[in-house]
matplotlib code that plots the C-alpha trace (Angstrom):
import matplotlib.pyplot as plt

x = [-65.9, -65.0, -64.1, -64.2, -62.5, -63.1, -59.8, -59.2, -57.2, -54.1, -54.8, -57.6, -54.6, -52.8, -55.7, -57.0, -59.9, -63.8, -64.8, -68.4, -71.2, -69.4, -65.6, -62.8, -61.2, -57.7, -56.2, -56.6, -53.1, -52.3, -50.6, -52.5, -50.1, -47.1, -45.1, -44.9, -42.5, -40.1, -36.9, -36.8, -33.9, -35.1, -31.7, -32.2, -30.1, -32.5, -33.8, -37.8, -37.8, -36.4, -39.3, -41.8, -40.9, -41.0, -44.4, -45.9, -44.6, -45.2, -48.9, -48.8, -48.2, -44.6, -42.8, -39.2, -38.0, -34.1, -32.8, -29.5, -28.4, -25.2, -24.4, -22.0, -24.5, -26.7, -24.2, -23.4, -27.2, -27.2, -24.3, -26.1, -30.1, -30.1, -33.1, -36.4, -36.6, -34.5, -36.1, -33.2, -32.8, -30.1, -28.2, -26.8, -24.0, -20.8, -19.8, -21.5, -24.9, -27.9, -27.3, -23.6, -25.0, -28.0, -25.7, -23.2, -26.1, -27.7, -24.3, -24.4, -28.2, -30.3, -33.7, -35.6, -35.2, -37.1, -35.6, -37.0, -35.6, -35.9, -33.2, -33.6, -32.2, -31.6, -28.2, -29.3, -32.1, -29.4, -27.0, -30.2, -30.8, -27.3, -26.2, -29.6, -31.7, -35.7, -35.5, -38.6, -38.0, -40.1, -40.3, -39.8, -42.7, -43.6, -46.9, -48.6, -50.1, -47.1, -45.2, -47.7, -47.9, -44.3, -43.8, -46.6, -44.9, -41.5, -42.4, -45.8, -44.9, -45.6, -48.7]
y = [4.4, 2.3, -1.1, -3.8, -7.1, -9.6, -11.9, -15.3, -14.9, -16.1, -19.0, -20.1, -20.2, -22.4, -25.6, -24.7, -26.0, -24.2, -23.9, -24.5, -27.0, -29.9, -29.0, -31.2, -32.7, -32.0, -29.5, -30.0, -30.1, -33.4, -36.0, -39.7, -42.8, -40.7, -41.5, -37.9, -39.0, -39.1, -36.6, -34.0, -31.9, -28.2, -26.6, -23.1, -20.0, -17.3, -17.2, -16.7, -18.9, -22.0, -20.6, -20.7, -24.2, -25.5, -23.7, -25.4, -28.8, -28.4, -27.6, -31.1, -32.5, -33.3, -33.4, -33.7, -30.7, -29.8, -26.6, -26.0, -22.8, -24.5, -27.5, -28.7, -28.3, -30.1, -33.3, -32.4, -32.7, -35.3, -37.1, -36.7, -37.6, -39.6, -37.2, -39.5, -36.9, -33.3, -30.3, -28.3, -25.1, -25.2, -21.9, -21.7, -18.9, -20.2, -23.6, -26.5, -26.1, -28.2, -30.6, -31.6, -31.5, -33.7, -36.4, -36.4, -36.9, -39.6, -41.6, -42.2, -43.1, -43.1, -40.3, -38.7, -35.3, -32.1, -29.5, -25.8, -23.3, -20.0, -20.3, -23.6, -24.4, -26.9, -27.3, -27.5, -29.5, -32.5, -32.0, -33.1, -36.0, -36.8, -36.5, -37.0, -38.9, -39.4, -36.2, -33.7, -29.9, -27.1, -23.6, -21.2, -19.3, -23.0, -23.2, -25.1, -27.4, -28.4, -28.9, -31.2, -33.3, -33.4, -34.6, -37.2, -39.0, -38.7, -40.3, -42.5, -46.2, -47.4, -50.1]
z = [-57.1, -54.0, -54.1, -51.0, -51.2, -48.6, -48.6, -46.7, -42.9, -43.5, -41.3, -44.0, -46.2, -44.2, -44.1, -40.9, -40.8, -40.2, -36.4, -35.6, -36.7, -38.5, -37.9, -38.6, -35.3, -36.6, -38.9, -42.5, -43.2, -41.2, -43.3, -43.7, -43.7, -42.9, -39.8, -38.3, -35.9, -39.0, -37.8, -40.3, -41.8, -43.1, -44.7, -45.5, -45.2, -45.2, -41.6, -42.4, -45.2, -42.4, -40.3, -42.8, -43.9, -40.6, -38.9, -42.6, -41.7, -37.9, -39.2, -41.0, -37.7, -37.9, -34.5, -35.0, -37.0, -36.9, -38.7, -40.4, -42.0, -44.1, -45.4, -43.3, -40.4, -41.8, -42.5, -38.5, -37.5, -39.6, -38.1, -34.4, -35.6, -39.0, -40.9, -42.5, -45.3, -45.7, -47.4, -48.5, -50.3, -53.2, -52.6, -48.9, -49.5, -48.9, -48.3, -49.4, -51.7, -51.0, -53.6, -52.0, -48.5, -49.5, -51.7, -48.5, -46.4, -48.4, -48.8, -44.6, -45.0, -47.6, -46.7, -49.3, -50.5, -51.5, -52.9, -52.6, -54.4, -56.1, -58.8, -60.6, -64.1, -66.2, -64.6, -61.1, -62.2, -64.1, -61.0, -59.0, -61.1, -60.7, -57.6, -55.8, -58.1, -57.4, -55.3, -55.3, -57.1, -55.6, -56.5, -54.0, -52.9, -52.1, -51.3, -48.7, -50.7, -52.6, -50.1, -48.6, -51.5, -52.3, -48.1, -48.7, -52.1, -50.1, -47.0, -47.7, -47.4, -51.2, -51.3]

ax = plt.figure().add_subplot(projection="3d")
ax.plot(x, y, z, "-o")
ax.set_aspect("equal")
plt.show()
């Protein structure tokens, strides 16, 4: 017995939109009332994982994308280009962890943060609330859509 399955291109998956009759103008993925010249600040140790983040955030339309691999680069980057919002991973290896990189961050100027992470408890999750409160908690494999959402509530200008 054979079986065919007909799956989505990966581009699908990413909210690009249909070509053709009727097409959106823009990609799917673009942000309403969101400044998209806000600088971001991706921290994330795992190489791909930076690079995934930032091609999904470049895809919402986002122009000013800085990378840091540890937390003390990121307070550096921060130090040189104040970020609008950072999206940081928890675990970085050695050194500072995303929270204390975030909360040292925030002290200089206040900016929004979302948190991606794979290993999330209850005591990372109270540290959070702690040390960065009203920050976003996303599960890593983030998808997408989340991510999108959790960019939107962070940098939407409340009405």
């Amino acid at each position: 017995m054979a079986m065919h399955l007909s799956l989505p291109s990966p581009s699908r998956c990413a909210g690009t939109p249909p070509t053709g009759h009727g097409a959106a103008t823009r990609p799917a993925t673009h942000l309403e009332g969101v400044d998209l010249d806000t600088p971001l600040l991706v921290v994330e140790d795992e190489a791909m994982i930076a690079w995934m983040v930032e091609t999904m955030l470049e895809e919402m339309g986002f122009r000013s994308i800085a990378i840091a691999a540890t937390g003390d680069q990121a307070i550096a980057l921060a130090g040189s280009t104040p970020p609008g919002l950072i999206v940081t991973d928890i675990n970085l290896g050695p050194g500072l962890d995303g929270i204390a990189a975030a909360a040292a961050i925030r002290a200089e100027r206040p900016a929004p943060v979302i948190f991606i992470t794979g290993y999330a408890g209850a005591e990372a999750y109270a540290r959070i609330q702690g040390e960065v409160p009203g920050a976003a908690l996303l599960r890593k494999p983030v998808l997408v859509v989340e991510l999108r959402l959790a960019v939107t509530r962070a940098l939407r200008p409340a009405s």
